[in-house]
C-alpha positions in Angstrom: -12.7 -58.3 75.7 -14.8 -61.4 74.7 -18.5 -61.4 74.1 -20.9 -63.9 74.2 -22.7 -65.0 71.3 -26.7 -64.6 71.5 -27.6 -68.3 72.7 -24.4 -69.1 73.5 -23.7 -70.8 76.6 -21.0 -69.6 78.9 -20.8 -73.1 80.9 -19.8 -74.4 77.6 -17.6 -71.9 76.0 -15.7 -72.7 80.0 -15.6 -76.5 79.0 -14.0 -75.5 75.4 -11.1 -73.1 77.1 -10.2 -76.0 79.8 -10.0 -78.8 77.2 -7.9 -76.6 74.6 -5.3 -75.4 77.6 -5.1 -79.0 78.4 -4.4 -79.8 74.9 -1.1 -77.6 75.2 -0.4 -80.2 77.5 0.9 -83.8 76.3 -1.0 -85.4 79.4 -1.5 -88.7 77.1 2.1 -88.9 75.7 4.8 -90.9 78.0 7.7 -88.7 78.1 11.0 -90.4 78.5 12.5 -90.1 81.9 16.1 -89.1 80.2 14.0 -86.1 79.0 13.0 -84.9 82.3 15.6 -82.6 83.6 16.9 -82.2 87.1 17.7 -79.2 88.6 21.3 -78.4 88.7 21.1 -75.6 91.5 23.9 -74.6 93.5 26.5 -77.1 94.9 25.2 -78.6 97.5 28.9 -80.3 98.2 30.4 -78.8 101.7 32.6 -76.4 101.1 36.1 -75.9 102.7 35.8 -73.0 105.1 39.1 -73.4 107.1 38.8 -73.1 110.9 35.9 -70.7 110.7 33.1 -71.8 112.2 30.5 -73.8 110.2 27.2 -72.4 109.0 24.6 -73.7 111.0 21.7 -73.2 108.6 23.3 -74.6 105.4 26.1 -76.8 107.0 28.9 -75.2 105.4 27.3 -75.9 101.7 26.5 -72.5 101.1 23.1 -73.6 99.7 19.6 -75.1 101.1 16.4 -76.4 99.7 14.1 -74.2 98.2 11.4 -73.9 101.1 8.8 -72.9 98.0 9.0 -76.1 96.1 10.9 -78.6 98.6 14.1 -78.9 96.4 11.9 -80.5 93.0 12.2 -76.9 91.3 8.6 -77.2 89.8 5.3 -76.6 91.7 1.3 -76.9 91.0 0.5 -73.8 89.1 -3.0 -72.3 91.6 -4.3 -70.7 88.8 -5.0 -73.4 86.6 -5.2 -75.9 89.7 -8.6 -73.8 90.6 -9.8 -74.2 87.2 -9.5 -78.1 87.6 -6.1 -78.3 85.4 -3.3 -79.8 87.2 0.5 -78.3 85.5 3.8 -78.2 87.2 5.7 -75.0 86.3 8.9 -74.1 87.1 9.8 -72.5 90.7 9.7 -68.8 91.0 11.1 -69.1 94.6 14.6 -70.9 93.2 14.2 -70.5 89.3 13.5 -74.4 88.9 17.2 -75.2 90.2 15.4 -76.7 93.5 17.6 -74.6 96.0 18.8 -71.4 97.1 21.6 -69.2 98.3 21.7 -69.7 102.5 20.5 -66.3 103.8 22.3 -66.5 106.8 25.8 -66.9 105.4 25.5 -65.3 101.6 26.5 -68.6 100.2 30.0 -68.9 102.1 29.6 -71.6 104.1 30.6 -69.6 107.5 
């Protein structure tokens, strides 16, 4: 645990922990957009089911958008985002691939 200083302020020592998390952060530097992955995910290609009957939630691609993050695979961290630090992390809902196995068809399509 952390203790406070006689005469320190805590309003301060708050200031100094935001601006050193947001210097882990390269919110200055351009990052090249060849640099910025996309998420691979699952195949979202149709895949060939026969006669069967087509999935109706997934359309037969065995695979839909990760309803946590919208398919990007990164969302606003809440934590930090109540502290006043905006940081994109990586999906817990799909693993950052941006979609997810269809529940109502295990991933088969039909």
């Amino acid at each position: 645990a952390t203790s406070n200083l006689k005469g320190e302020n805590p309003e301060r020592n708050v200031e100094k922990y935001k601006r050193s998390l947001e210097n882990l952060f390269c919110y200055d530097k351009e990052i090249p957009e060849e640099i910025i992955e996309k998420p691979i995910g699952l195949s979202l290609s149709e895949k060939i089911i026969g006669s069967r009957p087509r999935c109706r939630q997934c359309e037969a691609k065995g695979a839909v958008l990760c309803g946590t993050c919208s398919g990007s695979g990164l969302y606003v961290d809440s934590i930090l985002e109540s502290q006043g630090i905006l940081v994109k992390v990586r999906c817990l809902g799909c693993g950052g691939t941006g979609n997810i196995m269809c529940s109502q068809c295990g991933g088969r399509g039909h």
